[in-house]
C-alpha positions, 0 to 999 in steps of 0.5 A, spaced: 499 717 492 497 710 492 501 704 489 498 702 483 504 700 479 501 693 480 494 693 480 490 689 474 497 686 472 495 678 473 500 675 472 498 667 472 504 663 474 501 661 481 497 655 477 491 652 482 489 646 477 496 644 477 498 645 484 490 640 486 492 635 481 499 634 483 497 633 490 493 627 488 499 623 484 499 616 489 506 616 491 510 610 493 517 608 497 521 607 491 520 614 488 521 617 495 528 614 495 530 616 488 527 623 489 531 624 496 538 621 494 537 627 488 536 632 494 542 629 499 546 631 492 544 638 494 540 638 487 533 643 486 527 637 486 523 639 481 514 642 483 513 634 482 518 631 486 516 636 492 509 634 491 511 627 492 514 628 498 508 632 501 504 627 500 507 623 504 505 620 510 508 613 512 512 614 519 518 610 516 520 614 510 518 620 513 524 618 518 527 618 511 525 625 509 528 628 516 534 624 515 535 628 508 534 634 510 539 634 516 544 632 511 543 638 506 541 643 512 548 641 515 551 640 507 550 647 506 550 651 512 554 649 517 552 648 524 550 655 525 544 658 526 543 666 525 539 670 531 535 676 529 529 680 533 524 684 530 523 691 532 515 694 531 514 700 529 508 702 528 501 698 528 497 703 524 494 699 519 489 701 514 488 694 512 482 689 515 484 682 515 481 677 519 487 673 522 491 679 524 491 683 531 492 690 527 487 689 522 483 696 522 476 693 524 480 691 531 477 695 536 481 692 542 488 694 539 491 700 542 495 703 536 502 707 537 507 709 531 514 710 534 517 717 534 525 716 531 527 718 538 523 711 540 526 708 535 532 710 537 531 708 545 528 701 543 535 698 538 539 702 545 535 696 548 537 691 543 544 693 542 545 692 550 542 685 550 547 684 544 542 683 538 546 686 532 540 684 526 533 687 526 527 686 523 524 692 522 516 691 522 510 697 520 502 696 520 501 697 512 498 704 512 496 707 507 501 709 502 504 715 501 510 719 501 509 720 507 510 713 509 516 711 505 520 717 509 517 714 516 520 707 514 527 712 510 528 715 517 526 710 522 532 705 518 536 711 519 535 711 528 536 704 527 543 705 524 545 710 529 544 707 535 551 705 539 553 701 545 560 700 547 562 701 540 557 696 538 551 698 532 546 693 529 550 690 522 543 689 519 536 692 518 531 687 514 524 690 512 518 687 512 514 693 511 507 694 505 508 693 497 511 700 494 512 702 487 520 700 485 522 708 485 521 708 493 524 700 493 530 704 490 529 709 496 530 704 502 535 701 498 538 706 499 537 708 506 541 700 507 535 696 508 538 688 507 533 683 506 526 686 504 520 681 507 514 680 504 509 675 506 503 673 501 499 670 507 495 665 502 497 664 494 490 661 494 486 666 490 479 665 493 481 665 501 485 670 499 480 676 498 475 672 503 480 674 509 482 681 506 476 685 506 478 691 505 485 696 504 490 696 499 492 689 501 485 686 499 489 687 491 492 679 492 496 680 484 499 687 488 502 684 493 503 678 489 508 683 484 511 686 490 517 683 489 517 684 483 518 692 484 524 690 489 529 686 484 528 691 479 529 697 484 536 693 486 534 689 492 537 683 491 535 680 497 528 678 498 524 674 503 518 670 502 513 666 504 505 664 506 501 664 513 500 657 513 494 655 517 490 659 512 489 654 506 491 647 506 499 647 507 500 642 501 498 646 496 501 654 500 508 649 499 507 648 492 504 656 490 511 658 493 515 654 490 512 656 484 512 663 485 521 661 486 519 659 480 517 664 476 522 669 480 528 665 478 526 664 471 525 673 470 530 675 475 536 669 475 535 669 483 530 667 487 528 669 494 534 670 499 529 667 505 523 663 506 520 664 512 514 658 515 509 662 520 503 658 523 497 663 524 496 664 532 491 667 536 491 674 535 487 679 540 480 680 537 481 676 531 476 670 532 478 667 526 485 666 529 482 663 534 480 657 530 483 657 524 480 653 519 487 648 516 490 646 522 497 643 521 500 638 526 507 639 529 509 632 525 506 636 518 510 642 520 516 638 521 515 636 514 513 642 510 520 644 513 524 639 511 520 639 504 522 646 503 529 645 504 530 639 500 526 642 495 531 650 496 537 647 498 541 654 499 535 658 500 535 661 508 528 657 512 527 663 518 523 660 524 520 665 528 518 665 537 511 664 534 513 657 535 515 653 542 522 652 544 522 645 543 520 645 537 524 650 534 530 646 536 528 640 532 526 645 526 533 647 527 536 639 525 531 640 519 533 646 516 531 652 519 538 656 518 534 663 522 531 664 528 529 670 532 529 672 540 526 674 546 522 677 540 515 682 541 510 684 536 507 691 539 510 697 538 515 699 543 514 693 548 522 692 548 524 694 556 530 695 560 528 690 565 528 683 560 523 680 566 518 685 565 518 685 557 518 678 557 512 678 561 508 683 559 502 682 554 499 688 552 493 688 546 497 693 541 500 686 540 500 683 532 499 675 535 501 670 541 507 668 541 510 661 544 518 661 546 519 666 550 527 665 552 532 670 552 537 671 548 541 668 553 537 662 554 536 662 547 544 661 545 546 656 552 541 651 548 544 652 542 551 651 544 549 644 548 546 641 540 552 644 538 550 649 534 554 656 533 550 663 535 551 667 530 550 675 528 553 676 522 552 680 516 558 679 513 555 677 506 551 684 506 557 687 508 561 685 503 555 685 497 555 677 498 548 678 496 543 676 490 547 671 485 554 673 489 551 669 495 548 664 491 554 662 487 557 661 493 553 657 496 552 652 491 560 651 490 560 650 497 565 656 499 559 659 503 560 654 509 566 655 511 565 662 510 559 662 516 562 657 520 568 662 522 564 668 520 559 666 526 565 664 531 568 671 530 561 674 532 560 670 537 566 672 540 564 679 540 558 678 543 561 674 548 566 679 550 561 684 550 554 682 553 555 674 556 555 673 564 560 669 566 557 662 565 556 664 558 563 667 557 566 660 559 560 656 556 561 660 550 570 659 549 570 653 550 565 650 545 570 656 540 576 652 542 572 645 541 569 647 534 576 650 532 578 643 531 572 642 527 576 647 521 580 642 516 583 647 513 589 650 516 588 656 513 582 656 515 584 655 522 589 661 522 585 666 519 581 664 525 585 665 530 587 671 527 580 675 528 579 671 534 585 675 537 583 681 534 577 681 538 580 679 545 584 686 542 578 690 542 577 690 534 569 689 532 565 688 526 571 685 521 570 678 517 572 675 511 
């Protein structure tokens, strides 16, 4: 059976006349100034206001942007930094498009589903290095009832792996569109955020770079989300693969997509994620992408997107290198994966091997290639908190619930020791000892960071738990 919930259902809310006429708008310092004292009120900016911003290129006030969207970034979420890695599990694909190194023209592409058993094996080898959220990434094969139940039991391997008592607190899910009775089957299987990535919102690029497959469909995939909230998914996560059309305007069509998804469903998506295309293996157009986005454009479409969706979470993949994922982390980025690989079954016991290792069944490149380790030792020094949890879905914190508690500011305080107590764990469970000592004395300095008294003994109270033996327990 094909997903043809969606197909000729265009609905035109992604307005290309009003997206090219908004970015030549001439835009002045004065009304930079007034749009980002609106944001550092942790106000929506409006499709205008965003613009505007986007449109900027003068050094001293793009200074300004990146001062705003320090200030909202830490307003709202604290210094915590969530940590994730994704697991692939297939890179069968029946689509073809150019960019990718899955695409079903690629040639060079050695394919390979996982057996539940690899499955299995592969999150055991997470869990030993401390991850506790994956993100479960599949090719797009055709859709049939045969693929829903793969991705079903798949997503229950994962769940019951265990090590020393541990298992992962959340499975995310960036898998192909389907119709809103098999979303309602991976809702029920306990899938948390489900990721879908319309690659471009520019209509005519897009059926240039997807030549063929259910994914040539651009108003299918466009739709998918739609499917997932109405089959109960309250947590979706969005976004572009910037490089493929002009940044300003895949900006602009995302914030319009929100838009429109806020306006139907009362809630937008749970997460905006911001990859920049890389070099793929047997994709020449990866090689030389037609819309190039320098560091500093980058820098500001992030700070752009958070100012513009201030409580929405900006995920930050390993595509990107690790200095400059640090300086994204100061400008809103509030997720980021670890030591990540895009081939099915590329996790090995020996982290040096897997780090190293190339193999062509790969989707794209990647930049940072720290461990989990490296990756939390930085963190530390900025004086950001490693944080692994998933208290919010395990408390069905989600949707309009996680929403409200953001904009009253209730969150934060929330994550801050939500993230301490995670952290404990991990540093009582898989830390070396440099880490350890690192790590307790960063809690210790934080602690004092908490005004709230209450706050601060409810801590301390887990904390202890933890020292006790007790896991997987938040407020």
């Amino acid at each position: 059976m094909r997903n043809n919930t969606c197909k000729g259902d265009k609905l035109k809310y992604i307005d290309e006349i009003k997206i090219n006429s908004l970015l030549r708008v001439p835009v002045n310092e004065k009304e930079v100034v007034r749009i980002l004292e609106k944001s550092t009120q942790l106000k929506r900016l409006s499709l205008e206001e965003s613009a505007k911003l986007l449109c900027v290129n003068d050094y001293a006030i793009l200074q300004k942007i990146y001062d705003a969207a320090f200030y909202v970034k830490n307003s709202i979420y604290g210094r915590r930094v969530v940590l994730f890695v994704p697991l692939y599990i297939s890179n069968i694909c029946e689509n073809s498009c150019l960019y990718c190194g899955f695409s079903s023209k690629n040639k060079t592409t050695i394919r390979k589903r996982l057996t539940f058993k690899e499955v299995l094996e592969q999150t055991k080898i997470l869990l030993k290095r401390g991850h506790k959220r994956i993100l479960m990434v599949a090719g797009e094969m055709a859709y049939s009832k045969e693929s829903i139940g793969y991705y079903i039991n798949a997503i229950k391997a994962i769940y019951s792996a265990s090590y020393k008592g541990n298992r992962i607190k959340r499975v995310n899910v960036n898998v192909a569109p389907m119709n809103v009775e098999d979303f309602g089957k991976l809702k029920e299987a306990g899938v948390g955020t489900y990721q879908i990535f319309q690659e471009t919102y520019h209509e005519e690029t897009y059926k240039k770079l997807h030549t063929s497959g259910a994914k040539s469909d651009f108003y299918n995939r466009l739709n998918a989300v739609d499917n997932a909230f109405k089959a109960g998914i309250n947590d979706v996560g969005i976004g572009p693969l910037l490089g493929l059309y002009d940044h300003r305007f895949e900006i602009l069509a995302l914030l319009m997509h929100i838009e429109y998804l806020e306006k139907t469903y009362g809630i937008g998506p749970h997460t905006i994620s911001v990859p920049r295309i890389e070099p793929a293996p047997g994709s020449e157009y990866s090689l030389n992408p037609e819309h190039f986005i320098s560091d500093e454009e980058f820098k500001k479409l992030v700070s752009v997107l958070r100012l513009s969706v201030p409580y929405t979470g900006i995920i930050m993949s390993t595509r990107e290198t690790a200095n400059l994922r640090d300086v994204l982390i100061n400008l809103g980025v509030s997720q980021i994966s670890a030591e990540s690989k895009v081939t099915p079954g590329g996790y090995e016991n020996n982290l040096k091997e897997a780090i190293n290792n190339d193999e062509p069944g790969r989707q794209f490149s990647l930049s940072d290639q720290r461990s989990l380790n490296e990756i939390i030792i930085s963190l530390l020094s900025k004086g950001f908190i490693p944080s692994f949890c998933a208290a919010c879905y395990r408390k069905n914190r989600i949707g309009k619930s996680f929403m409200n508690l953001a904009k009253s500011g209730e969150i934060k305080h929330m994550c801050d020791i939500n993230a301490l107590i995670t952290f404990k764990e991990y540093l009582e469970d898989f830390a070396d000892p440099k880490i350890i000592k690192l790590g307790n004395s960063f809690i210790e300095e934080y602690k004092m960071k908490i005004l709230d008294e209450i706050s601060l003994e409810v801590l301390d109270k887990f904390l202890l738990n933890v020292d006790a033996g007790v896991r997987d327990v938040y407020v």
